[in-house]
N, C-alpha and C positions, 0 to 999 in steps of 0.2 A: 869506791869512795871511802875515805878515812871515816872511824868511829867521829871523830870530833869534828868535821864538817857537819856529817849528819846531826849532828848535837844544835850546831851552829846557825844553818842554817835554816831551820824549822823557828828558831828563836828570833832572826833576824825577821822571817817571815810576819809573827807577829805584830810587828809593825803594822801591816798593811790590813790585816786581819782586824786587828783594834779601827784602823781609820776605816774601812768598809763599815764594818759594825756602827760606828758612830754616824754615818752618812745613810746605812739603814734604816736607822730608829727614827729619825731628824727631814731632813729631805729626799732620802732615797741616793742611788746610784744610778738606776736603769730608767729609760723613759716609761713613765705610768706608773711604776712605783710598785706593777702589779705583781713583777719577776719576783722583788728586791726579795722576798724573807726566802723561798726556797733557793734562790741563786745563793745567800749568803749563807745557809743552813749547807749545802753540798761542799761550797767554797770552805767551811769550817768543817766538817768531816774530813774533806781530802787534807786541810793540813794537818790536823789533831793527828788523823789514822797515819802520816808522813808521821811527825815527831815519835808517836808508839811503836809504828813499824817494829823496830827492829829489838822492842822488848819483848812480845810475848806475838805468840797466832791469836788473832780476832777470835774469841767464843764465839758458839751458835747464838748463847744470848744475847751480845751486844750487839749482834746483827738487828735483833728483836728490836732493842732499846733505841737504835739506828731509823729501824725503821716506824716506830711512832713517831720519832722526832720529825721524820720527814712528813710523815702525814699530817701532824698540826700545822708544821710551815704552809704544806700544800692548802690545807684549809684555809688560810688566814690569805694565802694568796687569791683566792678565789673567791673570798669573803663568803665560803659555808661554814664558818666557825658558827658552833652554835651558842659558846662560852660568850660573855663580854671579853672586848678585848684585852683587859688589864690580866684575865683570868688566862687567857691563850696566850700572852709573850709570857706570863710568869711559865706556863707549863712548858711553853719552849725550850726557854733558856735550862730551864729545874732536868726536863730530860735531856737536854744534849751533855747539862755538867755532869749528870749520872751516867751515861753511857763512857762520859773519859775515863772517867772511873771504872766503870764496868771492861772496858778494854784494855785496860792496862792492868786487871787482875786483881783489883784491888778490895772488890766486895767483902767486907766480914767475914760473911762463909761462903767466899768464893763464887756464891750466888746467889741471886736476888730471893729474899725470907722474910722472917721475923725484923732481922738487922737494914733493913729498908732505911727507915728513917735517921738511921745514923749513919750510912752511909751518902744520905741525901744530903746531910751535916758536912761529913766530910766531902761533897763534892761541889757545892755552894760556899761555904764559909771557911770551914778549915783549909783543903788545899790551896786556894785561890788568893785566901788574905794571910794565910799562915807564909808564905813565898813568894808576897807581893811584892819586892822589893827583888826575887832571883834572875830576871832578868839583868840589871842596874850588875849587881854582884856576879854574873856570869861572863857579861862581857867588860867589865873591869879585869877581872882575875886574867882572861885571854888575852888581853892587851897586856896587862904588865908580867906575864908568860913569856910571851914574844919580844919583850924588851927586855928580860932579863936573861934569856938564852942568846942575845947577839949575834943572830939569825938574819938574814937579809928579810926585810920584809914581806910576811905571805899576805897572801889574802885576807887571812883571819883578823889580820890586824887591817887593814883598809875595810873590811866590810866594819870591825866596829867603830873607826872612826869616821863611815859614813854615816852611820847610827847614831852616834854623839854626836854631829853636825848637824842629822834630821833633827835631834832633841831641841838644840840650843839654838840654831840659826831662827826658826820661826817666833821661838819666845822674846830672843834679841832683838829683831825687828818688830816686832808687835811692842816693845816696852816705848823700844825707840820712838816709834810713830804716837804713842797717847804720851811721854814726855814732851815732842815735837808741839803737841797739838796745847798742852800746857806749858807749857815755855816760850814764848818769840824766841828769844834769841837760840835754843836751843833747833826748833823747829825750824829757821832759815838755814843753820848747818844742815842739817840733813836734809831740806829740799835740796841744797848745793851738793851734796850728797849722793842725792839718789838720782838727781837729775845729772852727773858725771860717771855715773857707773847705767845711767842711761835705765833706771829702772820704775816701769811704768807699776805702783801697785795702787793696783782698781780695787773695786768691793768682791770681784770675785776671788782675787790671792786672801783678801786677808778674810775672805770667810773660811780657805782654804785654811790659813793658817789655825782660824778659831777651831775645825772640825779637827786639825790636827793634833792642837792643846787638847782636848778634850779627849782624844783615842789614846793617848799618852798612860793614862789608870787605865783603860778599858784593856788596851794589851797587855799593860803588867800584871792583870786581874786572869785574862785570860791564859800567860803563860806561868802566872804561878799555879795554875791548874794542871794544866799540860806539864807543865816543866817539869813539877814535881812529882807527878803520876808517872814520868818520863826515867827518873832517878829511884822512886821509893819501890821499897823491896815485899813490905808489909802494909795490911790495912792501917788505916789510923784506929778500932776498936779490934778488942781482942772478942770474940763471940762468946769463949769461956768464961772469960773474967763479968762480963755483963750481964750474963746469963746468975739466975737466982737459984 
């Protein structure tokens, strides 16, 4: 498999990553509700550990980091947390952002110190909102890659134009339907509309689609974490320079 698939396709992934995630938090995924945080916590290891792959070997420590994270999910799924729960999602998410970081090499001094807390910085706030927008920017650049080499269409280019039709298509329909619902005249079109392309949407599409708008920042959030853990060569703090 080419370097640029594997680039590719861990990025397209989060798509699905961000809508799990937002169907977690909210109503769940699995019946009971009781799976959802460790099913989603392993689902986000295997693909984070996929996109790192093929930068660096997993340390002994991030296996560490790994595996707290897993045991707070497991807590919370079994409701032995002994935290409030605001206190337990916050500690979840705080360790799985520091173990990205932890696995892609990226600690301060290479291992977990003094430089904790700024690396906890960089793995909540800096990576994540500093490249929150590299997804958007990575599959632009692909696409107008493949259009400007005059290439028979690959994949690369079909996967991100199903990406940008995931984007648009739900937010287009959803505009449409609350103008519809504010409009008569606009709203009979589109019953004529939807009722010739023969399309039944119940409450359960368009919650579909609200869960969808909503994972929309949660994946960008989450692959500007990954993504850029995935690309950066250096910590974001220098140990030296910090150090008094």
């Amino acid at each position: 498999m080419s370097e640029k698939k594997t680039k590719l396709l861990p990025l397209l992934a989060s798509y699905v990553v961000g809508y799990l995630w937002v169907k977690c938090m909210t109503s769940g995924f699995l019946p009971g509700r009781r799976w959802d945080f460790p099913v989603f916590t392993f689902l986000f290891f295997l693909w984070a550990g996929w996109a790192l792959n093929k930068k660096c070997p997993a340390s002994r420590e991030s296996w560490f980091w790994m595996g707290c994270t897993v045991l707070i999910s497991l807590c919370i799924g079994f409701g032995r947390c002994r935290a409030s729960e605001p206190l337990a999602f916050l500690a979840l998410h705080g360790f799985a952002a520091y173990w990205v970081v932890c696995r892609a090499g990226l600690l301060t001094d290479r291992i977990t110190g003094p430089m904790l807390p700024l690396d906890a910085v960089a793995a909540g706030i800096l990576a994540p909102f500093g490249n929150f927008f590299l997804r958007i920017k990575t599959l632009s650049a692909n696409l107008r890659q493949q259009l400007s080499e005059g290439h028979p269409v690959k994949w690369q280019s079909w996967a991100v134009s199903a990406a940008v039709l995931i984007i648009a298509l739900p937010i287009l329909i959803l505009a449409a339907s609350l103008l519809g619902q504010a409009d008569a005249v606009f709203g009979a079109v589109w019953d004529k509309l939807t009722g010739w392309l023969k399309l039944e949407l119940s409450v359960d599409f368009f919650d579909f689609l609200f869960y969808l708008i909503l994972s929309l920042p949660v994946g960008a959030y989450l692959w500007g974490l990954v993504g850029s853990c995935q690309e950066r060569r250096e910590a974001w703090f220098s140990g030296s320079r910090v150090r008094f």
